[in-house]
C-alpha positions in Angstrom: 23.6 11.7 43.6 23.9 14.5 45.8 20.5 15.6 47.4 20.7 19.6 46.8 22.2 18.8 43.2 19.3 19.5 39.8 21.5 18.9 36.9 20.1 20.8 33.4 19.4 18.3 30.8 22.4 19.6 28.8 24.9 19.5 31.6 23.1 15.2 32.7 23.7 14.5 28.8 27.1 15.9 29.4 27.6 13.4 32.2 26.7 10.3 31.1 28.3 10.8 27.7 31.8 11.6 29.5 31.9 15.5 28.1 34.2 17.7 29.8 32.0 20.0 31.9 33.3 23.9 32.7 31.6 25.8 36.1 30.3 29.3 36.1 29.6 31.4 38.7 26.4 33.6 38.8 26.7 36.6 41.3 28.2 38.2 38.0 25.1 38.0 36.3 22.7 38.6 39.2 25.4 41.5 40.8 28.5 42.0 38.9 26.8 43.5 35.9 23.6 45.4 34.7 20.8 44.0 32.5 20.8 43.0 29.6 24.2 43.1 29.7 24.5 40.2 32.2 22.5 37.9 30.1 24.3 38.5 26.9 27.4 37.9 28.7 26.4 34.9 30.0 25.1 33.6 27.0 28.2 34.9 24.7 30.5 32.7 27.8 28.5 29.9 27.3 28.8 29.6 23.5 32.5 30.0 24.1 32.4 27.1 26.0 30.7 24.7 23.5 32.8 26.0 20.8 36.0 24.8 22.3 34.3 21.9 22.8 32.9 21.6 26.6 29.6 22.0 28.3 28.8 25.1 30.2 27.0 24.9 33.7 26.0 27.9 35.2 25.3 27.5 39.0 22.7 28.9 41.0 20.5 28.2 43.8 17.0 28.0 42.8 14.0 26.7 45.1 16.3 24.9 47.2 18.1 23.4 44.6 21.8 24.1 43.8 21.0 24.2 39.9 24.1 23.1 37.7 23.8 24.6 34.7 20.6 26.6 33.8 17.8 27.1 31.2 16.9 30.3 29.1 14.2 31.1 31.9 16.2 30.3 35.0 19.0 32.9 33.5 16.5 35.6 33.1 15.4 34.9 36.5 18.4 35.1 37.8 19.6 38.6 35.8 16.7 39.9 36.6 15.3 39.6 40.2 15.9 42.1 42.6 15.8 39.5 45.5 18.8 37.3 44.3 21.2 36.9 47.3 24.8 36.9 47.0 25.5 33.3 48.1 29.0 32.3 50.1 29.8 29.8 52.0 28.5 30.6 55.0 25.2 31.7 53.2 24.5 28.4 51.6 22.6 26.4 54.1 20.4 29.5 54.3 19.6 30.3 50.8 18.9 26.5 50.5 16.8 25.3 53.5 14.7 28.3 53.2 14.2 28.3 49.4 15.4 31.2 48.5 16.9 32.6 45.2 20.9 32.8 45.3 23.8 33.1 43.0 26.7 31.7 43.4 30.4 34.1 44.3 33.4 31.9 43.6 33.9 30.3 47.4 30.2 28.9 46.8 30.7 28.0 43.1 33.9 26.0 43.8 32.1 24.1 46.8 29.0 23.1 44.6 30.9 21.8 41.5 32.8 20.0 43.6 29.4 18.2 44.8 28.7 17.7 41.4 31.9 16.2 40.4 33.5 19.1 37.8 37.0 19.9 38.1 37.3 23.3 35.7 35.5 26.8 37.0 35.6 29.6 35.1 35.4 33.4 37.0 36.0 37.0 36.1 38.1 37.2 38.8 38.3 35.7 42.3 38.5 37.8 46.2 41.5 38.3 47.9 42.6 40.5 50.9 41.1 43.8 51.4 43.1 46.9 51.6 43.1 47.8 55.3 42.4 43.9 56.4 45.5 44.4 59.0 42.4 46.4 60.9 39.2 45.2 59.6 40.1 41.3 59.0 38.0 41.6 55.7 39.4 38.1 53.6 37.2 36.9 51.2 36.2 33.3 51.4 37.2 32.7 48.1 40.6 32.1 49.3 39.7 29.5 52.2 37.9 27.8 49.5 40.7 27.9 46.9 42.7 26.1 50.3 40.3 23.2 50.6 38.6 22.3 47.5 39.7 20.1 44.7 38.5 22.6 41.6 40.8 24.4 39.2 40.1 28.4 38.9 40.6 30.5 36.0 40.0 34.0 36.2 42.1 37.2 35.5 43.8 37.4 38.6 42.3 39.7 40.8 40.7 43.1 41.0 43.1 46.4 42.0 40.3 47.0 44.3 42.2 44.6 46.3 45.5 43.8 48.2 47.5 41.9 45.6 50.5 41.4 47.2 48.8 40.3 50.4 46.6 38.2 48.9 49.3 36.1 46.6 51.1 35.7 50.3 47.6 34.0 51.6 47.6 32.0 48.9 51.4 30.6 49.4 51.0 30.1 53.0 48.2 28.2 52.1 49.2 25.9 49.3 47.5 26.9 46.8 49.7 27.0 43.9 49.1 30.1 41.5 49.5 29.4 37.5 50.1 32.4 34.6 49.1 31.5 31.1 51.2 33.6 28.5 53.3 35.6 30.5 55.3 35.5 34.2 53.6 38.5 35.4 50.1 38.1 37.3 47.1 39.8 36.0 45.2 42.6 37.9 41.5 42.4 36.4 41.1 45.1 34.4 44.9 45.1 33.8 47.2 42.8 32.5 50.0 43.2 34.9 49.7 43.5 39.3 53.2 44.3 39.4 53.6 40.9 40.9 54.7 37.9 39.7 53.1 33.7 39.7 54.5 31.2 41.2 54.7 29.3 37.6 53.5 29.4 33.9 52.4 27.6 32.7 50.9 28.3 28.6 49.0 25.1 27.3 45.9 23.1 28.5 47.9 20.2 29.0 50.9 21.6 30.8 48.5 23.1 32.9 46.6 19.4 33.1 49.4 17.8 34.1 49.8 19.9 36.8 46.7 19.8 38.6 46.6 16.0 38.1 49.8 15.8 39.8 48.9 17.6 42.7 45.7 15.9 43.6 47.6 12.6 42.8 49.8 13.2 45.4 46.9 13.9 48.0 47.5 17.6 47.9 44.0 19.0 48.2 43.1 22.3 47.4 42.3 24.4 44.4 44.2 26.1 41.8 44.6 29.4 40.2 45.2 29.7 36.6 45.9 33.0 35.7 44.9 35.1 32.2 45.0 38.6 31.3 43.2 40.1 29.4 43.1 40.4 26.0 45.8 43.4 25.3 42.9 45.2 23.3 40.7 45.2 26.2 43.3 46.1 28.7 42.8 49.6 31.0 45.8 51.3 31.6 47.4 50.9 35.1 47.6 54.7 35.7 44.0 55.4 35.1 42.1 52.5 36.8 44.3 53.1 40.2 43.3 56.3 39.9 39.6 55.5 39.3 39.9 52.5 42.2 41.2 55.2 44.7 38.6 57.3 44.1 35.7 54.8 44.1 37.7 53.3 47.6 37.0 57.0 49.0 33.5 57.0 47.9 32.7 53.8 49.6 34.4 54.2 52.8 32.8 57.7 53.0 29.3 56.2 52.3 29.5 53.5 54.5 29.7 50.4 52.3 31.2 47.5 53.9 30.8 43.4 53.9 29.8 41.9 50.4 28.5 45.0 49.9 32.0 46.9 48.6 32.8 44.8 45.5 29.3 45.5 43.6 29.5 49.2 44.8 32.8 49.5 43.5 32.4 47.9 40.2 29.3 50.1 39.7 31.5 53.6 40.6 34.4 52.0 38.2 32.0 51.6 35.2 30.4 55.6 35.8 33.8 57.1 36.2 35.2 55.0 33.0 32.0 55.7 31.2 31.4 52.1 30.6 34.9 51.1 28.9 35.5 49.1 32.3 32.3 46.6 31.3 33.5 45.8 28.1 37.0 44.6 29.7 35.3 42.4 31.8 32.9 40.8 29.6 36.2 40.3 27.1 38.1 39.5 29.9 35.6 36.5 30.8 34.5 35.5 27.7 39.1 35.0 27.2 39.0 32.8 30.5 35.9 31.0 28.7 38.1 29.7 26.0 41.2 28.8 28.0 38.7 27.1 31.2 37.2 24.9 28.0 40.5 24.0 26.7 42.1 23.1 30.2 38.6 20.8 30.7 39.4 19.0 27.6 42.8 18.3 28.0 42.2 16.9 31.5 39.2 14.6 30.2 41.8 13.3 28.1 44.5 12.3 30.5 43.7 9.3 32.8 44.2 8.4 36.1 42.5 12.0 37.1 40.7 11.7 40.7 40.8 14.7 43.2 41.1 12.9 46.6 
């Protein structure tokens, strides 16, 4: 047992009785979105999870403890509190050592349910490569992580706010192998097409299982991207949320914003300037990934032989 890990009596039970156990990050609840939103989301993701037959565990650091899964009161805490700091890699001796509250981003999530032995993490959407990064080297760590450790990561792609063609190239020169579920084309966030394609798709749990047991059985480490648009019903269209994005881009470089700073400043201006429609495609958007994260922990439960090196 790892020294930093507190496991939630839910997620221990879970363990022992050889459940399949999903991962979920919390700088969406403590940055990505307003309260109470935040919490209902969290709570409406976490029911997915159980429905389709897996155990949620929301991760956090929480008096120098990196909690898997969390309680009612932790998840109020955590929407709530004003000092919450938006933990990465880099950030995680800090937040821990010094006792400090933190929630998770995805490079940090992927790093502590690693520790804790869980293979499946479910995201709204992961970093990538900043527009302008040729000048201001601005990479999220996401991708280093998605490089190095042995979790699977479904999300919706990743935001326009982003380089998407320069971060899919990152991610090839890297190894890290980039799945689609339902369709070739991979998913911009809000959107359900980048203009870009995956490397493969991949449309059940257990196609999808068999792959990622296949690559960490043949000592590939590394992550995985697994790929899902959005519900069509929830989709924004292209036109309007470049737009939108361009604009919000504009606002931020004029006001200063840089560092970790720009993605919660940006999501903020893209929910005003869409009058809110842009929160209710993400909450459907990670409440879709919910159902397909639980699915793909199931099916990899079930096939044996499955040990990340």
């Amino acid at each position: 047992m790892h020294q930093y890990l507190l496991f939630s009596p839910e997620v221990a039970a879970a363990r022992t009785a050889g459940k399949p156990i999903v991962a979920l990050e919390s700088t969406i609840i403590s940055h990505g979105m307003p309260y109470p939103q935040n919490v209902t989301m969290a709570q409406e993701v976490e029911h997915v999870i159980r429905a389709a037959g897996a155990v949620p565990a929301t991760i956090a650091i929480i008096e120098g403890k990196i909690c898997i899964g969390l309680v009612a009161e932790q998840l109020e805490l955590l929407a709530t509190s004003p000092d919450a700091m938006k933990v990465s890699q880099r950030d995680l001796p800090y937040v821990l050592s010094q006792g400090r509250l933190g929630a998770t981003t995805v490079a940090a999530t992927m790093i502590c349910a690693q520790l804790a032995g869980i293979h499946v993490f479910v995201t709204g959407g992961i970093g990538g490569v900043h527009r302008g990064a040729e000048t201001s080297f601005d990479i999220s760590a996401d991708l280093q992580e998605l490089a190095r450790t042995n979790v699977a990561v479904v999300c919706a792609g990743v935001k326009s706010i982003l380089d998407i063609g320069l971060t899919l190239e990152y991610l090839e020169t890297h190894g890290v192998p980039v799945i689609s579920v339902g369709q070739p084309g991979f998913p911009a966030f809000f959107t359900r097409d980048s203009g870009f394609k995956a490397d493969f798709q991949l449309d059940s749990a257990l196609e999808q299982a068999a792959f990622i047991q296949t690559k960490w059985q043949l000592g590939l480490h590394g992550g995985i991207v697994v790929s899902n648009p959005v519900p069509e019903a929830f989709a924004m269209q292209k036109d309007e949320i470049d737009s939108i994005t361009e604009q919000a881009l504009r606002e931020a470089r004029d006001g200063g914003v840089t560092g970790k700073l720009v993605t919660p400043f940006l999501l903020a201006r893209i929910k005003t300037l869409t009058e809110g429609r842009s929160l209710m495609t993400n909450i459907a958007l990670v409440k879709h990934n919910a159902q397909i994260g639980a699915e793909l922990a199931v099916a990899m439960r079930d096939l044996p032989g499955l040990q990340p090196i």
